[in-house]
C-alpha positions as semicolon CSV with decimal commas, in nm:
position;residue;x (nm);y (nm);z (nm)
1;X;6,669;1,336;3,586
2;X;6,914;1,206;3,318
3;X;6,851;0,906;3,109
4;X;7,102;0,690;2,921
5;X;7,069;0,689;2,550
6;X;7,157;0,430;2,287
7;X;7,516;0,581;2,267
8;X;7,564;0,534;2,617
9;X;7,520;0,171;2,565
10;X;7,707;0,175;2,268
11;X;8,000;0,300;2,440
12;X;7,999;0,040;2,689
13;X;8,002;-0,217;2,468
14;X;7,734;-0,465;2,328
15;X;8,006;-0,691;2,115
16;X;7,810;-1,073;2,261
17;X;7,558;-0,892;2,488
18;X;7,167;-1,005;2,472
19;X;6,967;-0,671;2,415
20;X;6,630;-0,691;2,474
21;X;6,448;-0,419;2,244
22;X;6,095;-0,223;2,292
23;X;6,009;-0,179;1,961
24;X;5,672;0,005;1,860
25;X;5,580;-0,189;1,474
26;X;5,225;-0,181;1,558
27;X;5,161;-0,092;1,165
28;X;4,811;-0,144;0,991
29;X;4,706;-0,454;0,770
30;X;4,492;-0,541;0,508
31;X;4,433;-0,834;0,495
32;X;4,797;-0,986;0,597
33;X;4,945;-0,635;0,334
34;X;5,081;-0,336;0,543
35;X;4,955;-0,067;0,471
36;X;5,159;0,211;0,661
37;X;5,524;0,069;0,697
38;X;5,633;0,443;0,880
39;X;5,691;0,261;1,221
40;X;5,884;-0,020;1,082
41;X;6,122;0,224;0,909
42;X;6,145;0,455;1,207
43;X;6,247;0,143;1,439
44;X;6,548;0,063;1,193
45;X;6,812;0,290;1,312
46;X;6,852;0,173;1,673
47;X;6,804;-0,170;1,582
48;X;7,076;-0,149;1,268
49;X;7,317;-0,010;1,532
50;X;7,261;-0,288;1,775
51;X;7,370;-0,491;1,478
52;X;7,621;-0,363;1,375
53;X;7,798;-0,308;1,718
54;X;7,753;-0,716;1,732
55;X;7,481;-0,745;1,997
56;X;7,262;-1,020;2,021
57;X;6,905;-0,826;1,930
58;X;6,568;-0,967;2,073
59;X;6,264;-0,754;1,967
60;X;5,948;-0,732;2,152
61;X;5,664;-0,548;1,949
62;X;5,301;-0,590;1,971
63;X;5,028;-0,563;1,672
64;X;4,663;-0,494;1,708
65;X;4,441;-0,551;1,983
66;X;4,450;-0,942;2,071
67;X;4,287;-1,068;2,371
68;X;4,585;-1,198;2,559
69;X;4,553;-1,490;2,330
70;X;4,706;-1,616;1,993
71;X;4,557;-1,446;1,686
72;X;4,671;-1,575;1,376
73;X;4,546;-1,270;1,184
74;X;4,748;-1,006;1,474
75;X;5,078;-1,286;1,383
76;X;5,430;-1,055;1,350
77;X;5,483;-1,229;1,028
78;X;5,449;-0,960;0,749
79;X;5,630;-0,727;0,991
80;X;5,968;-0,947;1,014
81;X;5,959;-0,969;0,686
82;X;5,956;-0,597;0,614
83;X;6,191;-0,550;0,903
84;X;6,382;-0,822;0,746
85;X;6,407;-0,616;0,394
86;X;6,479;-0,290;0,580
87;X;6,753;-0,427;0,800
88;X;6,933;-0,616;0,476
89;X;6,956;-0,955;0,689
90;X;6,752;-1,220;0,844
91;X;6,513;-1,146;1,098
92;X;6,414;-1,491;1,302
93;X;6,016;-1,531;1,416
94;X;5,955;-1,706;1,735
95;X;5,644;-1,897;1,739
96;X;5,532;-1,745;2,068
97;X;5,626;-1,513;2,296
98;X;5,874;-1,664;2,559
99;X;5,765;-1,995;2,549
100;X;6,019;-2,275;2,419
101;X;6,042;-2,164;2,106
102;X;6,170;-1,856;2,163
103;X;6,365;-1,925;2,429
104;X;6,560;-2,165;2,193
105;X;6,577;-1,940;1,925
106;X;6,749;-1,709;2,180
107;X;7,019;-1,942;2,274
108;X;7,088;-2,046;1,940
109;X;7,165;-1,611;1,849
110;X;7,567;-1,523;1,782
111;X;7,653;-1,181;1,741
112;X;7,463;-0,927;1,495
113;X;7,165;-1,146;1,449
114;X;6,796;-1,050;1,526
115;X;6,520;-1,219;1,683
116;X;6,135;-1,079;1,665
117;X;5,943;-1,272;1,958
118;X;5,581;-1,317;1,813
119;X;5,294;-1,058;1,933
120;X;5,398;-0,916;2,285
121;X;5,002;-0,880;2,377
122;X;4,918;-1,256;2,279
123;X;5,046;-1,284;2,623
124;X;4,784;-1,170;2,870
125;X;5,052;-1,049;3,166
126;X;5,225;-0,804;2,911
127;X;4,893;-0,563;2,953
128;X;4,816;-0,709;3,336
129;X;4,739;-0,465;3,601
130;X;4,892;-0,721;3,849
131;X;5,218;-0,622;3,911
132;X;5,323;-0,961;4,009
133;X;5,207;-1,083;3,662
134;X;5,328;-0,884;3,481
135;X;5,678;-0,904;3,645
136;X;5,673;-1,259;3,606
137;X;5,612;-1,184;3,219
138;X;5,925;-0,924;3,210
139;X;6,147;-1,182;3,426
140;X;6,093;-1,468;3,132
141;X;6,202;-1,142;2,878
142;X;6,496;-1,104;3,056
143;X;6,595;-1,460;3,033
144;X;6,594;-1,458;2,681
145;X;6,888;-1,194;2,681
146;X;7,083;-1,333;3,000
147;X;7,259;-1,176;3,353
148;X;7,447;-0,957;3,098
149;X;7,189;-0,802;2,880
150;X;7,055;-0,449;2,867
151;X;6,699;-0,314;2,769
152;X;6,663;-0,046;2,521
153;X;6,320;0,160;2,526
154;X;6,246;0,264;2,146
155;X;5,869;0,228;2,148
156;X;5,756;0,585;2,193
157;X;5,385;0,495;2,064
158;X;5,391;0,260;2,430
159;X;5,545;0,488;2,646
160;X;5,199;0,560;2,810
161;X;5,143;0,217;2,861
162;X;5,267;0,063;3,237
163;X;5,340;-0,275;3,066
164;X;5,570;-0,606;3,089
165;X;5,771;-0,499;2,764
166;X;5,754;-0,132;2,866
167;X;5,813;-0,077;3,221
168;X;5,835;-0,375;3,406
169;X;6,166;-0,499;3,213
170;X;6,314;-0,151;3,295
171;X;6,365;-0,215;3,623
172;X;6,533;-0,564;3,607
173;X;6,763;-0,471;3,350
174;X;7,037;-0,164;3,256
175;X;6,786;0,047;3,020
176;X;6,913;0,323;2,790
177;X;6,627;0,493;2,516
178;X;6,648;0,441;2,202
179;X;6,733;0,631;1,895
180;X;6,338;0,717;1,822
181;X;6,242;0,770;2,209
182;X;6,504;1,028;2,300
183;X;6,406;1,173;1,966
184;X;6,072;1,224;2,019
185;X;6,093;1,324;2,424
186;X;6,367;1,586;2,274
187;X;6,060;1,702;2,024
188;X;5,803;1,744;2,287
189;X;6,033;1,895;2,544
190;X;6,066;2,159;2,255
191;X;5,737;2,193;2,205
192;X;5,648;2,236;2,580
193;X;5,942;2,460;2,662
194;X;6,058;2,640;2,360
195;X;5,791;2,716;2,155
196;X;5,790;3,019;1,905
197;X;5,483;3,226;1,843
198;X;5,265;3,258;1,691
199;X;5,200;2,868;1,832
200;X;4,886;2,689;1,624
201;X;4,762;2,365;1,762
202;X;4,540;2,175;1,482
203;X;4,315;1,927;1,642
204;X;4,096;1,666;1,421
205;X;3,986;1,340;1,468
206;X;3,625;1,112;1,601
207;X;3,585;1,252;1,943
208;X;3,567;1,582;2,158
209;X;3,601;1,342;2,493
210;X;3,957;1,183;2,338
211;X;4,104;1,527;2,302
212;X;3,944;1,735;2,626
213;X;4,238;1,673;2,817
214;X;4,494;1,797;2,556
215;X;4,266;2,109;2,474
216;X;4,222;2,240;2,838
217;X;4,593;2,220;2,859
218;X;4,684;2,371;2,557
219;X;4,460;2,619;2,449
220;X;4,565;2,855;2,696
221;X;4,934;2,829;2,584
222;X;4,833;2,845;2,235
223;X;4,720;3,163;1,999
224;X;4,540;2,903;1,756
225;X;4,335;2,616;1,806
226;X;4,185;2,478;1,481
227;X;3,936;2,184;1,543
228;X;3,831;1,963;1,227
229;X;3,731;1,640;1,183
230;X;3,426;1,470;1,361
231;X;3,505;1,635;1,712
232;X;3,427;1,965;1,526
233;X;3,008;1,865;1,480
234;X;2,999;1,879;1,916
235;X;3,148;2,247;1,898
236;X;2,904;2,330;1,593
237;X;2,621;2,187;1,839
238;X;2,700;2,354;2,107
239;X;2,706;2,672;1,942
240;X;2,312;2,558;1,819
241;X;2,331;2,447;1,497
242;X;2,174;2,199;1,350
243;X;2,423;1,940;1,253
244;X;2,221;1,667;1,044
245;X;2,363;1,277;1,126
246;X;2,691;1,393;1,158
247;X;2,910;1,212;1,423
248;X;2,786;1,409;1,760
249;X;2,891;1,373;2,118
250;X;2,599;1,514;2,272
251;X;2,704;1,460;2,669
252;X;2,971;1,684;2,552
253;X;2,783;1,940;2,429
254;X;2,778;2,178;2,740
255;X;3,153;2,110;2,806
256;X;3,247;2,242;2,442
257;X;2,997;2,520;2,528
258;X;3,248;2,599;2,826
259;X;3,536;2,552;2,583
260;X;3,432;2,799;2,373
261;X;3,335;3,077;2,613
262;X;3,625;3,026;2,804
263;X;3,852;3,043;2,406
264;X;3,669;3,201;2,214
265;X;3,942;3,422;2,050
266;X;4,186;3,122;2,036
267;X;3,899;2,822;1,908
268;X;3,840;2,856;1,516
269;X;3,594;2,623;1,375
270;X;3,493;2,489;1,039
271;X;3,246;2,761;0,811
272;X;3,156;2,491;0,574
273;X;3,127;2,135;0,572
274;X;3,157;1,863;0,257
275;X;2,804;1,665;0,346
276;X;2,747;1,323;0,245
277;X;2,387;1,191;0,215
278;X;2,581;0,805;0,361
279;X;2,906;0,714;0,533
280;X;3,079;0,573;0,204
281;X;3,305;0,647;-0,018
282;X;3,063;0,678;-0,342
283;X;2,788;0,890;-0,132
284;X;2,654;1,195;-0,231
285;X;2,817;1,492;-0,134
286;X;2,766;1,889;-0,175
287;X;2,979;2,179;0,032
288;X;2,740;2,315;0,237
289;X;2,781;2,644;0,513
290;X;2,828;2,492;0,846
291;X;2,496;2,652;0,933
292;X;2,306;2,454;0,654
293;X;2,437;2,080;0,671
294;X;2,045;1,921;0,555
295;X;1,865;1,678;0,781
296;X;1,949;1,327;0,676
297;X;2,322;1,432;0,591
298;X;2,641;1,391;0,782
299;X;2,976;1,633;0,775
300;X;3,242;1,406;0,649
301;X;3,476;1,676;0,579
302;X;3,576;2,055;0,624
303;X;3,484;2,270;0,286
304;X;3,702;2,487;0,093
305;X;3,607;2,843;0,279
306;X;3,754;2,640;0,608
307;X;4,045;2,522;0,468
308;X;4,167;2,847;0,301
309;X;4,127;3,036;0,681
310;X;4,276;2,778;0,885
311;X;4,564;2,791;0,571
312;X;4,604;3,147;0,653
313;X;4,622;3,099;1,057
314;X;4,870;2,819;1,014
315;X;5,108;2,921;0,725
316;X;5,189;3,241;0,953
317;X;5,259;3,034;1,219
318;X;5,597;2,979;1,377
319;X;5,512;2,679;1,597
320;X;5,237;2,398;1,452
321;X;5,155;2,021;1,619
322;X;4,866;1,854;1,410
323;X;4,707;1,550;1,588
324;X;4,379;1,413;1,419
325;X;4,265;1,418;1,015
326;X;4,028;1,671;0,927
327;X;3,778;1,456;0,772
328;X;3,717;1,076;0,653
329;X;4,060;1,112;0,442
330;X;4,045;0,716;0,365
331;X;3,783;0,834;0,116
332;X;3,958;1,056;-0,192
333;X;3,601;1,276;-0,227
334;X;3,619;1,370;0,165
335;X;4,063;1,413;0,196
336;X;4,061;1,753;0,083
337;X;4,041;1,928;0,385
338;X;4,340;1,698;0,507
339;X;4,549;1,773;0,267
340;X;4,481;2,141;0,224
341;X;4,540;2,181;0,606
342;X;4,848;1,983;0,610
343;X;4,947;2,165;0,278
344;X;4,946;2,491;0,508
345;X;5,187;2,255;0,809
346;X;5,413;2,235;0,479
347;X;5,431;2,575;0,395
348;X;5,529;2,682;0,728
349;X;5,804;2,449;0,797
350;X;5,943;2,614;0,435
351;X;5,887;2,957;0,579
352;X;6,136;2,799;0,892
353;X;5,855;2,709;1,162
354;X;5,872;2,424;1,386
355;X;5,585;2,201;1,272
356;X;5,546;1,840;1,446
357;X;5,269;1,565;1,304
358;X;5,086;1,416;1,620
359;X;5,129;1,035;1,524
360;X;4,816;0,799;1,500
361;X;4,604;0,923;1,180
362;X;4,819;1,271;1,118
363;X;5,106;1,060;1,012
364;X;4,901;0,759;0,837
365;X;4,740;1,085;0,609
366;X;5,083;1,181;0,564
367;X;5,195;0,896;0,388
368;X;4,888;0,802;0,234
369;X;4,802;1,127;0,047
370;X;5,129;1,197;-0,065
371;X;5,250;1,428;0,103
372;X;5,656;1,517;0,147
373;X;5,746;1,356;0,492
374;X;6,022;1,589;0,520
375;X;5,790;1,895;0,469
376;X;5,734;1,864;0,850
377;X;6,033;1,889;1,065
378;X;5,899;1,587;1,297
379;X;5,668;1,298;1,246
380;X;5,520;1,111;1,559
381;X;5,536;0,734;1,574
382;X;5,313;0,792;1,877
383;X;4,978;0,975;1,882
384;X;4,774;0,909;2,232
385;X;5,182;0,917;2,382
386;X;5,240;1,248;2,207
387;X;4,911;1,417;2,370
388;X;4,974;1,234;2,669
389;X;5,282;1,486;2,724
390;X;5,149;1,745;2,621
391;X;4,841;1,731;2,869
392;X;5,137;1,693;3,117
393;X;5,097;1,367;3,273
394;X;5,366;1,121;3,357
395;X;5,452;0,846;3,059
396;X;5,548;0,543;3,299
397;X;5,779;0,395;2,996
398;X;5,963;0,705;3,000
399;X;5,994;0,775;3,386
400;X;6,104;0,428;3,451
401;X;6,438;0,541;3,222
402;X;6,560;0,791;3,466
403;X;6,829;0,707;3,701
């Protein structure tokens, strides 16, 4: 099924036109400072050309997890303010969603100007599994940009989501995907249908039960699956060792048993561990075999052993998606296994693999550890989306684009 694409719209013209915009800044604070500004940056392009073409922009973005409610501390402020600096020109606030405020801020737009409407889910409809609510939610969107106006999907990190701002609006208006959707469907597709071997999948993160889907599908595709991170203490588990106070999924213990008979030449796991007496970055640590993490201690990385064999997997590699840090990478005594891994990722994009970062915490790592963002030859803006796909399901915000 084809699906228009920013150019299309382009090409038809947007000189006057209300376009409503999906945008996916959903960036971390601290304390009212991002942190992360990735998203932000990678939303620029499609909005920018929207400007410039003369269209009237009105952005819907959400931030956090607010309870269908106002949240002063969830507020889109800092974000129109970076947007603001990115873009080079103003970028308007509303004071609510589409309430009057908005809705006269929306009148009052001429050509090339940009409106942010304040936190998408402060509205309880946008995340409604009514469909009646939350097409009442979309229909008061699609006022703001008029009988004229077009919708352009460029949230990929939503895509999974069946809501107001995602879907619903879709079908009222003309929709087209933006420049960071159709980039990142085109990424998958290629990692789904064209992939070179040898393919390495590198898996990380909290939990075994967030990633079962996404291993069952690929690690029969695959000719390496590392697993780090605290999903990595299950597999140790299930293979009976003793694995201290170390995060452990123990319902999943006999289904990572399964895994591993059923993968056992594809699954590599972690041969020593950087323990940590506490969860904090000042604990005591010591690199310990996987077989020997001490009662009382906790696994809050992958050692050095581990991070020089998954190196030697992954820098042969010709294929590589990464979803999911290695270890507690926020700390600087437990991100070496993080950035050694991703070090490898690095190395075999220079060698001229295909390497893709997963979104969510792959990317955040990314950025935060210094690493070169263009020594990976694609960076998610959308992690749970991104595995989504790749376990094969349908992503509503994407099948809703096809005509």
């Amino acid at each position: 099924m084809a699906v228009k694409t920013l150019q299309d719209l382009l090409n038809e013209g947007v000189e006057g036109r209300g376009v409503l915009v999906r945008s996916d800044l959903n960036v971390p604070l601290d304390n009212g400072v991002i942190t992360d500004q990735g998203r932000i940056i990678a939303s620029v392009p499609t909005i920018k050309a929207l400007v410039e073409a003369g269209a009237k922009v009105v952005l819907t973005a959400h931030l956090g997890r607010p309870k269908g409610e106002p949240d002063p501390k969830l507020s889109l402020a800092p974000v129109a303010a970076k947007l603001a600096e990115e873009l080079g020109r103003n970028v308007q606030l509303a004071g609510d969603v589409v309430g009057q405020d908005a809705l006269a801020r929306s009148e009052g737009l001429t050509d090339g100007d940009v409106l942010l409407l304040e936190n998408i889910r402060f509205d309880p409809r946008e995340t409604s599994k009514d469909d009646a609510e939350r097409g009442k939610l979309a229909r008061a969107l699609v006022e703001l940009v008029g009988d004229d106006g077009a919708f352009v999907s460029d949230g990929f990190g939503v895509v999974h989501r069946k809501q107001a701002s995602v879907y619903d609006v879709a079908q009222l208006l003309p929709h087209y995907a933006g420049t960071l959707v159709a980039a990142e469907v085109q990424v998958l597709r290629k990692l789904t249908t064209e992939t070179e071997r040898p393919y390495a999948v590198v898996l990380g993160g909290s939990k075994v039960s967030d990633k079962l889907a996404v291993i069952e599908a690929l690690a029969p595709k695959v000719d390496t699956l590392v697993i780090g991170g605290g999903m990595c203490f299950t597999f140790l588990a299930a293979q009976g060792i003793s694995v201290g106070t170390s995060l452990l999924q123990e319902e999943m213990i006999d289904t990572c048993k399964d895994l591993l008979d059923r993968f056992y030449d594809v699954i590599h796991l972690p041969v020593d561990i950087v323990a940590a007496d506490k969860f904090a970055a000042d604990a005591d640590s010591k690199t310990v075999p996987a077989t020997e993490i001490p009662d009382g201690w906790m696994g809050l990385d992958i050692g050095p052993k581990s991070v020089r064999r998954f190196s030697a997997l992954l820098t042969e590699a010709r294929t590589v998606f990464w979803n999911g840090p290695m270890g507690v990478f926020e700390f600087e005594n437990f991100a070496d296994g993080t950035r050694g891994v991703a070090e490898a990722i690095v190395k075999a994009t220079e060698k001229g693999a295909f390497t893709v970062v997963g979104g969510g915490d792959s990317a955040a790592a990314v950025r935060s550890l210094g690493l070169p963002e263009d020594g990976f030859s694609h960076i998610s803006t959308g992690g749970g989306a991104s595995l989504e796909y790749l376990e094969g399901k349908e992503l509503p915000g994407i099948a809703v684009l096809e005509d």
